[in-house]
C-alpha positions in Angstrom: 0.0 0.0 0.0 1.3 3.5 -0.3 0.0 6.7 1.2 -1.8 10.0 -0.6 1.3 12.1 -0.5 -0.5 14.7 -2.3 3.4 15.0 -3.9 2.3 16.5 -7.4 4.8 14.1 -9.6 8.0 13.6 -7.0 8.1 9.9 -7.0 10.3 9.9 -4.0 8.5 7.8 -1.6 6.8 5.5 -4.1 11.1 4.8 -4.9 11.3 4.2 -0.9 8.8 1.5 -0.7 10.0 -0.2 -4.0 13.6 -0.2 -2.1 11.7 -1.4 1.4 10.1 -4.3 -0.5 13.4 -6.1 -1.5 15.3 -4.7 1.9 14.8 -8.1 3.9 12.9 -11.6 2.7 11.0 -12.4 -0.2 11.8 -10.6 -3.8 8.6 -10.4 -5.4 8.2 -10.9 -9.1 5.3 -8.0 -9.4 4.9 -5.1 -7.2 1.4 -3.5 -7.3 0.8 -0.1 -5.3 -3.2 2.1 -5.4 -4.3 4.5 -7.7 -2.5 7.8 -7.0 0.6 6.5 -4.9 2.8 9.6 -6.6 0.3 12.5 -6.3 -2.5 11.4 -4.0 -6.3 12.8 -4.8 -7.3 16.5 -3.6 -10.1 18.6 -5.2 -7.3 20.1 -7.7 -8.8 21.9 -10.9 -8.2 20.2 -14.6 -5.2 23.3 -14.7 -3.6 21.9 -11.7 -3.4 18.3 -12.2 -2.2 19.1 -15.9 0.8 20.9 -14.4 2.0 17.8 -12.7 0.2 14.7 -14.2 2.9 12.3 -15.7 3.8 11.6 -19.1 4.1 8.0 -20.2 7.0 7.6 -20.6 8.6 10.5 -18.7 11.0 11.8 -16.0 9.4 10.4 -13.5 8.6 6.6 -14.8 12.3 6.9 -15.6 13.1 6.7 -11.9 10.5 3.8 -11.3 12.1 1.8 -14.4 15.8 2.3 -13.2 14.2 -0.2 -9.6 12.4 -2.3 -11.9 16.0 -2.7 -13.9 17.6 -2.9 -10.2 15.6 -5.7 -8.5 14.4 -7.3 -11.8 10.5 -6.8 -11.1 7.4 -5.7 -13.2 6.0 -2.9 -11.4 2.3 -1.6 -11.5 0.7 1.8 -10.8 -1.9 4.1 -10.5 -1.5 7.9 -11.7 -2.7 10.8 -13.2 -1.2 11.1 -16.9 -1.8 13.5 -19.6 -1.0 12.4 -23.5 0.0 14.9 -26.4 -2.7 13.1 -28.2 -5.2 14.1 -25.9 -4.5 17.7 -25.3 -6.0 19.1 -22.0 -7.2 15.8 -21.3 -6.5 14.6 -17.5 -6.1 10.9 -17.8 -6.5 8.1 -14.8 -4.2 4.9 -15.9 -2.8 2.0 -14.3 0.7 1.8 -15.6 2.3 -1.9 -16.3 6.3 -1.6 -16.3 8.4 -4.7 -16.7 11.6 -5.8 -15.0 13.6 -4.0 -18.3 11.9 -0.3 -17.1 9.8 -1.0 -20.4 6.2 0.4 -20.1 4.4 -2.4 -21.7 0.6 -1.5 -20.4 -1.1 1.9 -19.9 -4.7 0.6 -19.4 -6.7 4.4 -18.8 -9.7 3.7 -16.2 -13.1 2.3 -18.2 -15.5 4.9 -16.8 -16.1 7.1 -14.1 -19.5 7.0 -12.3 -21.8 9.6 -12.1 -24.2 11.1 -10.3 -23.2 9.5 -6.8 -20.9 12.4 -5.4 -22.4 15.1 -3.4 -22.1 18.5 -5.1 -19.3 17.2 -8.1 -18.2 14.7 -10.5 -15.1 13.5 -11.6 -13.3 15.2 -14.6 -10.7 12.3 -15.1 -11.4 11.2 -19.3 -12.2 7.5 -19.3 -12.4 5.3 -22.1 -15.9 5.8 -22.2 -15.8 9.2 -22.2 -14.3 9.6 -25.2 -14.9 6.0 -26.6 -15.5 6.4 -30.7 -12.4 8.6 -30.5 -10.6 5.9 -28.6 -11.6 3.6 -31.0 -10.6 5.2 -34.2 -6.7 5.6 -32.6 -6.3 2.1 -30.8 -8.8 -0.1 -32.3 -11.5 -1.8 -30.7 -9.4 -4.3 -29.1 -7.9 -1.6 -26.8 -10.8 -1.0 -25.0 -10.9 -3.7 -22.2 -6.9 -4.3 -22.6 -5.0 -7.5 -21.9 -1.2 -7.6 -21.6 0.4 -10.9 -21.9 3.3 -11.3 -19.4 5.9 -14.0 -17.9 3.5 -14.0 -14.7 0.2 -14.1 -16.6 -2.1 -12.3 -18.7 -2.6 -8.6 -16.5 -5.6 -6.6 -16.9 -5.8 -3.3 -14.3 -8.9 -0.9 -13.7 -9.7 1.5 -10.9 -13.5 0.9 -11.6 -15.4 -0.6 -9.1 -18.3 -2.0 -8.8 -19.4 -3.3 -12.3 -18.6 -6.8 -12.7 -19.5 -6.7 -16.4 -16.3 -4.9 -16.8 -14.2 -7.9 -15.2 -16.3 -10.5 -16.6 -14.9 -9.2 -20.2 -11.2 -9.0 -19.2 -11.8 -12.5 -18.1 -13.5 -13.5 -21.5 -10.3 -11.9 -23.2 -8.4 -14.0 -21.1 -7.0 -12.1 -18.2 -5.6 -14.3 -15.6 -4.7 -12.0 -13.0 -6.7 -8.4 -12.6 -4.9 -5.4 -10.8 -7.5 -4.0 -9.5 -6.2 0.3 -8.1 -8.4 2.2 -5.2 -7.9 5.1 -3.1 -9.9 6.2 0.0 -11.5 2.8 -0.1 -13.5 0.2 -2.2 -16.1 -2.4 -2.2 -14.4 -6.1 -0.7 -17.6 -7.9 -1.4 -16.9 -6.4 -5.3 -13.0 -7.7 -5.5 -13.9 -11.2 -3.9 -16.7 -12.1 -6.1 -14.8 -10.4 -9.3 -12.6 -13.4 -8.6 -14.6 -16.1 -8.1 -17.4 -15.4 -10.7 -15.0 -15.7 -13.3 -12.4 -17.9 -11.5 -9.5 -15.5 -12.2 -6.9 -13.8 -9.5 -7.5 -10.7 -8.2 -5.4 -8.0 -6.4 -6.8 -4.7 -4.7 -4.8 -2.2 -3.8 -5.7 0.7 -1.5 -3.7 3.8 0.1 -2.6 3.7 3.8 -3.0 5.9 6.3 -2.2 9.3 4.8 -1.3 12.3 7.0 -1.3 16.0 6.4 -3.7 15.3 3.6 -5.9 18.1 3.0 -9.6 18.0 4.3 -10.0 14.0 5.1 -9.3 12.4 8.2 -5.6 11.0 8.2 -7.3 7.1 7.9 -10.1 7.8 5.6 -10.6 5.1 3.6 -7.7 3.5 3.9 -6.0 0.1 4.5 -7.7 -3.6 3.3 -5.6 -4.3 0.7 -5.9 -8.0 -0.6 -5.2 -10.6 -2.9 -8.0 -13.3 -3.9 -7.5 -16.6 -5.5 -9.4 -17.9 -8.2 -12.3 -19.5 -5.7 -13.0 -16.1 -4.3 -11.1 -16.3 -0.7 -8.4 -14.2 0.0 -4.8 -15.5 0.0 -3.9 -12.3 2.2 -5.3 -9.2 3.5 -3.4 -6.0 5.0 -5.2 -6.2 8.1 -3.4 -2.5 9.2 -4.2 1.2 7.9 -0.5 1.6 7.7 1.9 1.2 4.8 3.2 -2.9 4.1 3.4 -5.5 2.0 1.5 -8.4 1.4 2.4 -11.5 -0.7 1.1 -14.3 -2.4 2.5 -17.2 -4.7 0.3 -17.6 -7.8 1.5 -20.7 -9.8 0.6 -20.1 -13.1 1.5 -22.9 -14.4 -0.8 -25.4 -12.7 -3.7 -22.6 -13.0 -3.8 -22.8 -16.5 -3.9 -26.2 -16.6 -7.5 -26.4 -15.6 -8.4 -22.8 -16.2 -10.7 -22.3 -19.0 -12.5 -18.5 -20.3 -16.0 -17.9 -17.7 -19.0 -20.1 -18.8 -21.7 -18.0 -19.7 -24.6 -18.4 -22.2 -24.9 -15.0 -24.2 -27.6 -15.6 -26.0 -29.6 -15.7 -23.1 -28.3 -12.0 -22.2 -27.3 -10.1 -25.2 -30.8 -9.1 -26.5 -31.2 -7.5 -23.4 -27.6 -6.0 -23.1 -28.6 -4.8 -26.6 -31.8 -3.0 -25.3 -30.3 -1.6 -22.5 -29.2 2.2 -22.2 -26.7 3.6 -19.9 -28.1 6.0 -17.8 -25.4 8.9 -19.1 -24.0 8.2 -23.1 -20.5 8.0 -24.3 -18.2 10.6 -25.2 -19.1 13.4 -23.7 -15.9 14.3 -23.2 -14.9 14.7 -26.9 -18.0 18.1 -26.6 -16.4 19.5 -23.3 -13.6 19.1 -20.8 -14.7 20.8 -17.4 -13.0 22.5 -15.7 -13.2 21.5 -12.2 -15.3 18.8 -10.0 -17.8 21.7 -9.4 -17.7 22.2 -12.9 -18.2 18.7 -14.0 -21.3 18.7 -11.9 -23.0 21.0 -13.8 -22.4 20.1 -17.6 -23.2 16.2 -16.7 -26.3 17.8 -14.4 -28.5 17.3 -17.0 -26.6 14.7 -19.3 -28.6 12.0 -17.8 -31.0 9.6 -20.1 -33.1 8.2 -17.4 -35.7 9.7 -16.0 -35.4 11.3 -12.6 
């Protein structure tokens, strides 16, 4: 786990616990840290964030590749990025870095959800946001991204709560999903992700975060876990404070009984097809607020379903 440092881009102590983790004992072949283990989540503008949101590849994934290169490890985060493809966009991905320093995955968040915060909404541009747009540059394929590793085939998301979304990276044939929170998530969601579709599943959360801005130094934090492919957990931070937790996956033996979820689609799809999301894609591609406030009022009346 790693605390909301609220650092704006100084990688510094996200470099510490990389070093901490291969101080003493095991040397793990992955390290996975939460959503915003660099800059930590405040009520920043689109103009802030954009001032010290990372570039993939950059300066600062520089430092985080040369420990990947020292202690031969993949290494998986959360941050804010911003793309010169995507000008002015603020962009929430879960970065995949192998043991060469190589970023290999940059898997942007699936969707933000709306219409659950009191008095704002996220600005962050997800996938879904800007979907047709996404499309025409990466291809369809790109939208629920797999990447094919030594260890397994790694899907990551920061969404919660919408097991369609996990059920798919399973169907694509994700073996192990990296799931990134900060200031909590949903256990009941990450345990039954796994088991449902009989795949591994890691959550990781911030710790307890000091001197952050208007939250409580523990809110939200600690619980981070790792599931096994029947749904129990195979080890739990049972502290609000920064560690490490550990688990053996032998991938070998798992695939040789491991087989895509059974479902019967035929049964579902004509009513997937029906079905309309309660706000449409790409309404990011019209408008980029400018703030949380401001994202509250241009999605205010967005919504397709009645109220």
């Amino acid at each position: 786990m790693k605390r909301k440092t609220g650092n704006k881009g100084k990688p510094e102590a996200l470099l510490d616990l990389i070093d901490k983790a291969f101080y003493y004992g095991l040397r793990p072949d992955v390290l996975f840290f939460h959503e915003f283990p660099i800059t930590g989540w405040r009520k920043w503008t689109r103009k802030e964030i954009l001032s010290f949101a990372l570039e993939l590849p950059g300066e600062e994934t520089e430092e985080i590749a040369k420990k990947a290169r020292q202690y031969g490890c993949y290494i998986i985060f959360g941050t804010y990025a911003k793309d010169k493809d995507w000008p002015g966009h603020v962009l929430s991905i879960t970065v995949i870095m192998n043991s060469k320093g190589e970023i290999i995955g940059k898997h942007w968040k699936a969707r933000n959800i709306k219409g659950v915060f009191p008095g704002f909404e996220l600005f962050t541009t997800t996938v879904y946001d800007v979907l047709d747009r996404y499309i025409e540059m990466y291809g369809a394929d790109a939208v629920i991204p797999v990447t094919r590793t030594p260890y397994g085939n790694f899907a990551a998301t920061s969404t919660q709560n919408e097991p369609e979304l996990i059920r798919a990276m399973a169907i694509k044939g994700a073996e192990i999903v990296f799931r990134t929170a900060s200031g909590g998530f949903n256990e009941l969601d990450m345990q039954v992700s796994a088991m449902y579709n009989q795949v591994y599943v890691a959550v990781a959360n911030n710790a307890y975060s000091p001197e952050n801005p208007g939250f409580f130094d523990d809110a939200g934090s600690g619980g981070s876990a790792i599931y096994g492919p029947d749904g129990k957990p195979l080890a739990v931070a049972n502290t609000k404070f920064e560690t490490m937790i550990t688990a053996r996956i032998p991938i070998a033996s798992f695939r040789e009984t491991h087989r895509q979820p059974i479902i019967h689609s035929e049964l579902y799809m004509p009513v997937f097809e029906r079905y309309k999301s309660n706000y449409p894609p790409n309404l990011f591609l019209q408008y980029q607020p400018e703030d949380l406030i401001d994202a509250k009022r241009y999605l205010n009346e967005k919504s397709r379903w009645r109220r």
